[in-house]
N, C-alpha and C positions, 0 to 999 in steps of 0.2 A: 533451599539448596538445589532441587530440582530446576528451578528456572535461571539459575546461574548457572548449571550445567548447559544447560539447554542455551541460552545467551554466547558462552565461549564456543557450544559446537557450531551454533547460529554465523559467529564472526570467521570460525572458521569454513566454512561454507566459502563464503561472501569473498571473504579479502583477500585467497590465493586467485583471483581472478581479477585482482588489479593489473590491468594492462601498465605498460609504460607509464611514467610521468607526459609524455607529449600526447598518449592517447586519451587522457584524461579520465578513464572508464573503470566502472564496475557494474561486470553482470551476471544479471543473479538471473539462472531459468530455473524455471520449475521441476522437480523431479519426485522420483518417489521416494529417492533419499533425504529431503529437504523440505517435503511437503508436512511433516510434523510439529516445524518450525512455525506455521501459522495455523490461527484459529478464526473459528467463525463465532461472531459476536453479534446480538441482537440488542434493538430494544427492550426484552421480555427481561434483561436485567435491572429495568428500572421500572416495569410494568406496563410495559407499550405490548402490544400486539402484535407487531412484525413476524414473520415465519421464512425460516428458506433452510440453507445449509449452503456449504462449500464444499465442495469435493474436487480431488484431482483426477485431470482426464488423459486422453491418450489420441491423438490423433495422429497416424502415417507413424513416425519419431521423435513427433512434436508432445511435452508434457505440456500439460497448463490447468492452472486453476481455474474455478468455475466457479463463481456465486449467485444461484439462484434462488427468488420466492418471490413472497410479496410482501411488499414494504406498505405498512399503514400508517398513518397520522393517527389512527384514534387511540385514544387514554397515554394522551403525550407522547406517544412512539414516532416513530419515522426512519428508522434504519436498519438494516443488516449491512454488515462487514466482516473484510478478511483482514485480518490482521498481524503483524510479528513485529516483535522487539526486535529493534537493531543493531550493532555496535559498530562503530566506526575506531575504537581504541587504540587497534596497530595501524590505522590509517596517518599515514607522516601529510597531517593537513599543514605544514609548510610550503611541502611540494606542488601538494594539487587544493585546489579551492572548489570543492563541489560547484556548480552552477545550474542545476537542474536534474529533472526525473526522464526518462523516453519510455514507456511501455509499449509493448505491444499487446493491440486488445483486441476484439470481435466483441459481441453484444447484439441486442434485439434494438439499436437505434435511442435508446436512452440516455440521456447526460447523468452520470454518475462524477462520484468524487474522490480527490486520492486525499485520505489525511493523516497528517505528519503532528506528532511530539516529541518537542526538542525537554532538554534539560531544564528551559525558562517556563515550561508548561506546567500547569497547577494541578489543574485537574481535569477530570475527564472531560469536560464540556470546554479546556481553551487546547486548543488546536491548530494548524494552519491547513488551507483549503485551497485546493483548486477543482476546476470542474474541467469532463471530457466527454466526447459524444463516441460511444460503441458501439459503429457501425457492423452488421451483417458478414462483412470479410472482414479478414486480422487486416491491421493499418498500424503505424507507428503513431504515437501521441506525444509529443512533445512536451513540454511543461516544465519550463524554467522556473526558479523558485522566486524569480521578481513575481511572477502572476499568483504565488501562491496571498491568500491575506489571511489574517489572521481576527476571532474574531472578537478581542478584547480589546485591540491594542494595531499600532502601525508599524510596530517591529517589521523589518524585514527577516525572513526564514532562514536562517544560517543551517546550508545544508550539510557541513559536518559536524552537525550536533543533534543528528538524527536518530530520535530515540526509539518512534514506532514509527510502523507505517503502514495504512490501512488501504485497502479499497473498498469502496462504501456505496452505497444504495442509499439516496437519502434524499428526506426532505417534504414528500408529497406520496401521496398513495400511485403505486405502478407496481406491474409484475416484472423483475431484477431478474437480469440471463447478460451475463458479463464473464468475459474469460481474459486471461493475461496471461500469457508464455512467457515472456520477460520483462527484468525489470531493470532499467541501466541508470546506471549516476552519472553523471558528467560533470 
C-alpha cells in the first residue's frame, strides 16, 4: 500500500509539468520534496560487494542527486544505483510519443548508465540500457530511446511504458561520483 502511495504521489510530481503537446516535455528536477521518491540500490542485494549511497545536494539553487562509492566486480557484483518507479498513467500517450531521455549530469569523467523497466520486463536482470560520459561541469546528455538496447531481446524501448528508471554505476570496478539536476522526457 505504501508504494502505491508513494507511485500516485511520484506521477503526481512528474505529470503537472507536462509542457504543451508541441513541447513534447516532461521535467523532473530534483528537490527535497521528491528526493524520497528514489532509492539507492546496490549489488550487496544479491551478494556483490559494491558500497556508495545517494544523497541529495545543493548547489547556488540548484537540487541534484549524487551517487557515490565504489563499484566492484568481486563475488558477482558491479553496481550501485538510483532508482524510482514511474508512472506515466495520466500521460494521453496519443498526444505525445516519448522519444527519449536529456539529463543533465556532472560526474568524475566516468561512462555510467541510465536503465529503464518497461511493463515487458521480467525481472530484475532484463532491462534496457544506454551508456553516458559524466564530465566534471553539468553538460546535457541526450539519449534517445533508439540508442537504448536491451539485453535479452531487440525490442525497441517504448518510452511511455516506463516503469523504473535508474542511474547506474556499473559494470567494472571504478570509484562512482555522478550527479543529475534533471531529468526530461521528450
Amino acid at each position: 500500500m505504501k508504494n502505491i502511495i508513494r507511485l500516485t504521489l511520484l506521477t503526481l510530481l512528474i505529470l503537472p509539468r507536462i509542457a504543451s503537446p508541441k513541447d513534447e516535455v516532461i521535467d523532473f528536477n530534483f528537490s527535497s520534496e521528491n528526493a524520497q521518491y528514489w532509492q539507492y540500490i546496490s549489488d550487496r542485494t544479491m551478494g556483490g560487494i559494491s558500497d556508495g549511497q545517494a544523497l541529495l545536494d545543493k548547489e547556488n539553487d540548484i537540487f541534484f542527486a549524487r551517487l557515490i562509492g565504489n563499484v566492484s566486480t568481486k563475488n558477482n557484483g558491479g553496481f550501485i544505483q538510483l532508482r524510482s518507479t514511474l508512472s506515466f498513467m495520466n500521460f494521453d500517450k496519443d498526444i505525445i510519443k516519448l522519444k527519449g531521455v536529456r539529463l543533465r549530469v556532472r560526474g568524475n569523467g566516468e561512462v555510467y548508465h541510465v536503465f529503464i523497466r518497461t511493463s515487458e520486463t521480467r525481472s530484475y536482470r532484463d532491462y534496457y540500457s544506454a551508456k553516458f560520459i559524466a564530465d566534471d561541469i553539468w553538460k546535457i546528455v541526450d539519449l534517445p530511446f533508439t540508442q537504448f538496447k536491451n539485453k535479452y531481446s531487440n525490442k525497441n524501448l517504448d518510452g511511455n511504458d516506463i516503469q523504473t528508471f535508474g542511474i547506474v554505476a556499473y559494470g567494472r570496478d571504478f570509484f562512482s561520483d555522478v550527479s543529475v539536476s534533471n531529468i526530461i522526457f521528450y
